[in-house]
ZAGU-630534 format. One record per residue: residue in three letters; x, y, z of N, C-alpha, C in turn. Coordinates in steps of 0.05 Angstrom, whole numbers, plus 5000, padded with zeros to 4 digits. Atoms other than C-alpha are relative to their C-alpha. Example, Ala and Ser with C-alpha at 12.3 -4.5 7.8 and 13.67 -1.06 7.14 Angstrom:
REM residues 2
ALA501849765000524649105156501850245000;SER498449764999527349795143498550225014;
REM end
This chain:
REM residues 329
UNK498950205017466848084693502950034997;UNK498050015001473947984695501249904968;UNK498649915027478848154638502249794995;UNK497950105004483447554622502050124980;UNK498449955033485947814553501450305001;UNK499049734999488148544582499550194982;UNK500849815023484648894536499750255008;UNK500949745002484449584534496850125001;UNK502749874996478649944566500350245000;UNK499449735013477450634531498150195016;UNK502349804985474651154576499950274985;UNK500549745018471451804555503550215008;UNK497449924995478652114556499950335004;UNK501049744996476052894553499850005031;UNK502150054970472752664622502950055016;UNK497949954975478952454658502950184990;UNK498749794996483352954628498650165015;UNK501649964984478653384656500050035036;UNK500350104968478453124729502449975002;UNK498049894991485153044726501250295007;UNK498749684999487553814714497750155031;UNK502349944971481053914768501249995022;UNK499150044972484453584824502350014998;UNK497449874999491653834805500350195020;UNK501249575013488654594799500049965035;UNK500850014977485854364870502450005020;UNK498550044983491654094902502850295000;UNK498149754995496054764886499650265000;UNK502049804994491055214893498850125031;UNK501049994972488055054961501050175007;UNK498749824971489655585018499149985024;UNK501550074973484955255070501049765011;UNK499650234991487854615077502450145024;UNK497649894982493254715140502949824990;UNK497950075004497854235106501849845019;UNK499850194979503254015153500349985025;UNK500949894978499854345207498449785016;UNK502450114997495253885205500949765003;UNK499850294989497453205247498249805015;UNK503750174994490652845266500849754975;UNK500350275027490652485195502549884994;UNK497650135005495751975177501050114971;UNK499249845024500652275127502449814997;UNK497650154996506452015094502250165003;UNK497849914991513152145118502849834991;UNK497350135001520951995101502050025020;UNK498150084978525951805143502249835004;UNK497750174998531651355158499349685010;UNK501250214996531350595154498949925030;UNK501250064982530850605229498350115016;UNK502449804984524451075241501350285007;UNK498849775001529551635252499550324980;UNK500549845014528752355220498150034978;UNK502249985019521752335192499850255001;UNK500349735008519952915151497150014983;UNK502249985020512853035117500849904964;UNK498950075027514252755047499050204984;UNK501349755010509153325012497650045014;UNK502949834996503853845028498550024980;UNK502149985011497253654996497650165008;UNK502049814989493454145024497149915021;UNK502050124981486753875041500149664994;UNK500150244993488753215020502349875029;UNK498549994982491253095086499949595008;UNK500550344986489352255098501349874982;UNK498150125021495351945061500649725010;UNK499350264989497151185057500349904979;UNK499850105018498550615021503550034979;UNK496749905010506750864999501749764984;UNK499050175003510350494956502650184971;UNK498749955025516650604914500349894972;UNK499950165032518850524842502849835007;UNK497350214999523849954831503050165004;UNK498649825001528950584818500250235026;UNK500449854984527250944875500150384995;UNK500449705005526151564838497750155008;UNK502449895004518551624851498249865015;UNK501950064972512751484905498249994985;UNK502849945002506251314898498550005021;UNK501850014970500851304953497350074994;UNK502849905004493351454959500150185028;UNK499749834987490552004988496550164998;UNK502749765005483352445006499350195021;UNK499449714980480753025042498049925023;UNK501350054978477752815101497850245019;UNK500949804997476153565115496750004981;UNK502249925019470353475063498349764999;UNK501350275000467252765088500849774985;UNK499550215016471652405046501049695009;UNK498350234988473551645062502349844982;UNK498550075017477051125030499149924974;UNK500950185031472450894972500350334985;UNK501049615020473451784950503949884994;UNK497249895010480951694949501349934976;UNK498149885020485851894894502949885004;UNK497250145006492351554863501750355008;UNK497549705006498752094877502149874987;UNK496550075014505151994842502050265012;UNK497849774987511152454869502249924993;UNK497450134993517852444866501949925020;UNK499050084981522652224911499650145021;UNK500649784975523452794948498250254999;UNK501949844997517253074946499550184979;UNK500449865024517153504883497649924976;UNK501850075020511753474833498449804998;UNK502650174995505553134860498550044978;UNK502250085025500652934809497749765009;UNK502250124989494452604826498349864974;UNK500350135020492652094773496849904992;UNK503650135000484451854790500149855024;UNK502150164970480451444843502549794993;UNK498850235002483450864866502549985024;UNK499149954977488050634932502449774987;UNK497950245005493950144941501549964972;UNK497650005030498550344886502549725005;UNK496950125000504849864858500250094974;UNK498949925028509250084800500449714987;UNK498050225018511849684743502249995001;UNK497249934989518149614753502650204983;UNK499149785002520350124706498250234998;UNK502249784994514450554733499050174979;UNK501349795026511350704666496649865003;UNK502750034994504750404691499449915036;UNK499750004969502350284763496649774993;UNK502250225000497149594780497850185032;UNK501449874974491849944841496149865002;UNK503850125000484449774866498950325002;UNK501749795000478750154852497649995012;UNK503550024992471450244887498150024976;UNK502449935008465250314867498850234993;UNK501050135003462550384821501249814981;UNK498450145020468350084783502249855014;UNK498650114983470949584831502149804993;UNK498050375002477149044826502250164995;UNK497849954987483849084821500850064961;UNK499049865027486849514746501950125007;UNK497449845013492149784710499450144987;UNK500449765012493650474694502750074988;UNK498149835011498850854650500950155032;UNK499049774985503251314693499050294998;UNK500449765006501451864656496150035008;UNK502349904989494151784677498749744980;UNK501850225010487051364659500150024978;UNK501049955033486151724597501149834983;UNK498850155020492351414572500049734992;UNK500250394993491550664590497749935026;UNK502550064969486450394642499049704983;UNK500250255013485649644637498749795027;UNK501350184981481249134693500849744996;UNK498950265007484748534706498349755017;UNK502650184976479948234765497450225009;UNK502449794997473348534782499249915029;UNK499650114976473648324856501550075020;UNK498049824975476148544927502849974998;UNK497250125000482248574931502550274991;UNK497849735009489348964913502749794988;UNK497850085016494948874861502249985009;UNK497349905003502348854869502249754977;UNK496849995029508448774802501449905015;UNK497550134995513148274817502450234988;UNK496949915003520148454816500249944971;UNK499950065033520848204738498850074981;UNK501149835014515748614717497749804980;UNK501950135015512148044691497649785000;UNK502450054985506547834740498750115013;UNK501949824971501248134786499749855020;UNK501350134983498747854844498950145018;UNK502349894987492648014880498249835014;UNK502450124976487547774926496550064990;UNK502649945002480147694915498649765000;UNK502750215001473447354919498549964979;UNK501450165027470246854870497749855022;UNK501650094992464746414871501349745028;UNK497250244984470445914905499850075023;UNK499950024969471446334958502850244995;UNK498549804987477246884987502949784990;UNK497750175012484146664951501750204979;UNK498749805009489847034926501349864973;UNK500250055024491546984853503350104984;UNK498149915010497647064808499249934963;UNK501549985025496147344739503650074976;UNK497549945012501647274687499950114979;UNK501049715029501947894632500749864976;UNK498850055030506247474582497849874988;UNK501450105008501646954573497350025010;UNK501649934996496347234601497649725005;UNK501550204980493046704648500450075024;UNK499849864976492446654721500649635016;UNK500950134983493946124779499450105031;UNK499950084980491346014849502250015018;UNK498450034984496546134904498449735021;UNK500850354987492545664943498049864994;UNK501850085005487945124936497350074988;UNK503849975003480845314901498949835018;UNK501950034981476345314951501049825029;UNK498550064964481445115010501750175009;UNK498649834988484245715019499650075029;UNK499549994972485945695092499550245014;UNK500749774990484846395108497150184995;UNK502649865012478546835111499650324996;UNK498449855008481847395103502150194991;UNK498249965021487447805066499850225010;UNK499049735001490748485087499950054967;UNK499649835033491148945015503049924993;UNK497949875002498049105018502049704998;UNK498750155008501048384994502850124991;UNK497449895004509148444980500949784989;UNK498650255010513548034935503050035009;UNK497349974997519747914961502550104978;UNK497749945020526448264922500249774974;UNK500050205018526847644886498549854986;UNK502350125009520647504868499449755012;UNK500250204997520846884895497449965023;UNK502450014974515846954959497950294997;UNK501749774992509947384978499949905028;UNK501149944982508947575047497350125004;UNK503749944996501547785074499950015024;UNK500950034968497847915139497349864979;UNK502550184998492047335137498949955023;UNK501150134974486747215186498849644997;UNK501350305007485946365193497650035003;UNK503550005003478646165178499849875034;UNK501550064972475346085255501650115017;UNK498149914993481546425281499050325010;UNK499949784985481747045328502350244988;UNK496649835000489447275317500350074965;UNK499149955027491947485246503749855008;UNK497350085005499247315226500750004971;UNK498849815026504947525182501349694988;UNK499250295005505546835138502550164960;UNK498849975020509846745072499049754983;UNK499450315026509446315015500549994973;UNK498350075033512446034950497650174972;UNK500549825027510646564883498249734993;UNK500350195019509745844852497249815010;UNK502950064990503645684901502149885024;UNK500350074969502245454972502349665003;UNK498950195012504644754948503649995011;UNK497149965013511544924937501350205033;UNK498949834975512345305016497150195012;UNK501449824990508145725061500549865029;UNK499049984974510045955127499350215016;UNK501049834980507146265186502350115018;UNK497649914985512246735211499450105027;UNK501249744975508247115270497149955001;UNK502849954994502247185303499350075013;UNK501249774979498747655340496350164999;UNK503149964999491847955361498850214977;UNK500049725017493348555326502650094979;UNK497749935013497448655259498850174971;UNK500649875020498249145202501849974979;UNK497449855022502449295138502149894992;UNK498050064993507048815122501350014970;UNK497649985017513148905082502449944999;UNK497550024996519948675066501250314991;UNK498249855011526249045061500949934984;UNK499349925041530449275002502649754997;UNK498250275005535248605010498749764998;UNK502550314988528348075035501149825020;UNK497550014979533347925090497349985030;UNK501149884981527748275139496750044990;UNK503149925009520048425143498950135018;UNK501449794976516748965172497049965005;UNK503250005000510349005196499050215037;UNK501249854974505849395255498149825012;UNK501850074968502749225319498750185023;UNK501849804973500249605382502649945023;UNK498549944978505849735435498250025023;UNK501250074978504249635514497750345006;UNK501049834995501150305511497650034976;UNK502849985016496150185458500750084969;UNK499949875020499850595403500949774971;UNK498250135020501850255338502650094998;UNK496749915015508950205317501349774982;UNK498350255022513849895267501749755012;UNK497850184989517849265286499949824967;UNK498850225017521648815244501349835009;UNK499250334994524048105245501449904972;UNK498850165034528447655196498049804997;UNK503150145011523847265148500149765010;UNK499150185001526746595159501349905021;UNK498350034982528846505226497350035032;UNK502449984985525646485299499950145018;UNK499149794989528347175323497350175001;UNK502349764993522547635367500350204979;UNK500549765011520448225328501050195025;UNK498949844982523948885352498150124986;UNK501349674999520849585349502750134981;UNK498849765001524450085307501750135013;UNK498749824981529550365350499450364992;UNK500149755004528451055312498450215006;UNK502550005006521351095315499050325029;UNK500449834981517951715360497949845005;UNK501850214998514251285404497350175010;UNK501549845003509851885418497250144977;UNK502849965022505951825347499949694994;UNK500550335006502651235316500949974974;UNK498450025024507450915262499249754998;UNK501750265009502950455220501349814976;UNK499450145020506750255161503350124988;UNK497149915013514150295132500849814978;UNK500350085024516250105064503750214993;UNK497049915004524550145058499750064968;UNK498949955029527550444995501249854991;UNK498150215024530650054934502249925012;UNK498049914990537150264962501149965023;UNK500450074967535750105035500950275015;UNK498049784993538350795049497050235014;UNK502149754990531251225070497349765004;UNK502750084992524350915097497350264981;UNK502749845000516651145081499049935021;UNK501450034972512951175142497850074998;UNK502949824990505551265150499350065025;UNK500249904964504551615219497550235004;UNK502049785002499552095251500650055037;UNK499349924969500552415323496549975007;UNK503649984984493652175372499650185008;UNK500749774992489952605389500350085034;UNK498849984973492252505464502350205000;UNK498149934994498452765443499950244990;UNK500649725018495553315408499150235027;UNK501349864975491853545475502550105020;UNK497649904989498553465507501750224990;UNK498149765022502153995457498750295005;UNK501449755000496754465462500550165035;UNK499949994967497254445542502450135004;UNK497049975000504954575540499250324985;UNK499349745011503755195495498550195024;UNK501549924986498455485540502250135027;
REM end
């Protein structure tokens, strides 16, 4: 049942203090995990806007399967999800992180994937599984403090730039259609049509342009093969939407820290994923990263406030892992 009125949902708060300090204790405790030994699982990494000088962002020990990166409006502080793969975990096990910029003082907040801040990152909008599924808002400081269900439905959140809308994706009786929920007055519309929403379905990782003014998306059209990186007007479908790209295979898409540019991933002639970007508004090929090591698979990048450092989700294949080992030998 979905929460129009944002009411405060009070959890046993003992509990998730609790499970919080649990999976802290865990993450600075561990001595089995290999950390950032360990390149198999996709981790996040920082780097320079053009794929250049990636560096592990933090060592979670056994949470080694990181994704999902996103900064605070300030660029002081990361979030991302994250679980241990070492222990059968997938994505409905994983865990909110918060960090700081540069890696200092990870904190692991509860279940739940696809973080966005508020835009003065004193609460964060994320989806949760099952058995507490749809798309909520949490305090920074954790569930105990705040924890609030705004849609009960597939889907994932992201905080306009103004701090004073969500917008998310999910399924009603209508049908697969992405939604914009407004905190002041607490209502919601339709980005597109009830029950003509053109697409069947919706990447997570929706982005609102700097200005609020657009969201970008990867959508697959209904009867459609290809996906594509489309845009359209905050104010609904109505008012603009634009198919920028299209391809068989796409991931992750994001503007940069001006909305100038939009990144997103594909599959290079050798199979691997990598980053390329394109201007939003214009009918210029997508390039590749010039920075990028085309040697690992670089699935997702997410520029800083600042435009001055990248997040990168990457993971070296295991081809190239066989190759490394061979070379030491």
């Amino acid at each position: 049942m979905r929460v129009s009125s944002m009411r405060l949902i009070v959890w046993g708060a003992a509990i998730w203090a609790f499970v919080a300090v649990c999976l802290s204790q865990a993450v600075a405790q561990d001595e089995g995990g290999k950390g950032a030994e360990e390149d198999s699982e996709q981790r996040v990494f920082i780097g320079q806007p053009d794929g250049s000088g990636m560096k592990p962002l933090v060592d979670l020990g056994e949470y080694r399967f990181q994704g999902g990166p996103v900064w605070s409006a300030d660029g002081t502080k990361i979030a991302f999800h994250s679980y241990r793969p070492g222990r059968g975990e997938k994505d409905a096990d994983a865990q909110i992180v918060v960090v700081n910029a540069d890696g200092s003082e990870p904190k692991i907040l509860g279940d739940g994937g696809f973080p966005s801040f508020s835009p003065k990152h004193q609460r964060l909008v994320f989806t949760r599984y099952a058995p507490n599924p749809g798309v909520w808002v949490m305090s920074i400081e954790g569930p105990e403090k705040e924890l609030v269900r705004i849609d009960a439905g597939w889907g994932a959140g992201r905080w306009s730039p103004d701090g004073r809308k969500i917008a998310y994706t999910t399924t009603r009786d209508m049908g697969i259609n992405m939604y914009i929920f407004d905190l002041i007055e607490g209502d919601e519309y339709a980005v597109f049509e009830e029950g003509g929403c053109p697409y069947s379905s919706f990447f997570r990782n929706i982005t609102w342009s700097p200005d609020g003014t657009k969201i970008a998306f990867k959508g697959q059209q209904r009867g459609e093969q290809t996906s594509e990186v489309a845009i359209v007007d905050a104010r609904g479908a109505q008012h603009g939407h634009t198919v920028r790209y299209e391809a068989k295979t796409l991931f992750n898409v994001s503007w940069n820290h001006d909305g100038t540019r939009i990144l997103f991933c594909q599959p290079i002639a050798s199979g691997r994923m990598q980053l390329f970007s394109m201007n939003f508004n214009g009918d210029q090929a997508p390039e590749v990263l010039p920075g990028l090591d085309a040697r690992r698979a670089n699935i997702f990048g997410v520029v800083s406030p600042d435009g001055k450092k990248m997040l990168i989700v990457s993971r070296k294949p295991a081809v190239e892992q066989a190759k490394d080992k061979a070379k030491k030998k």
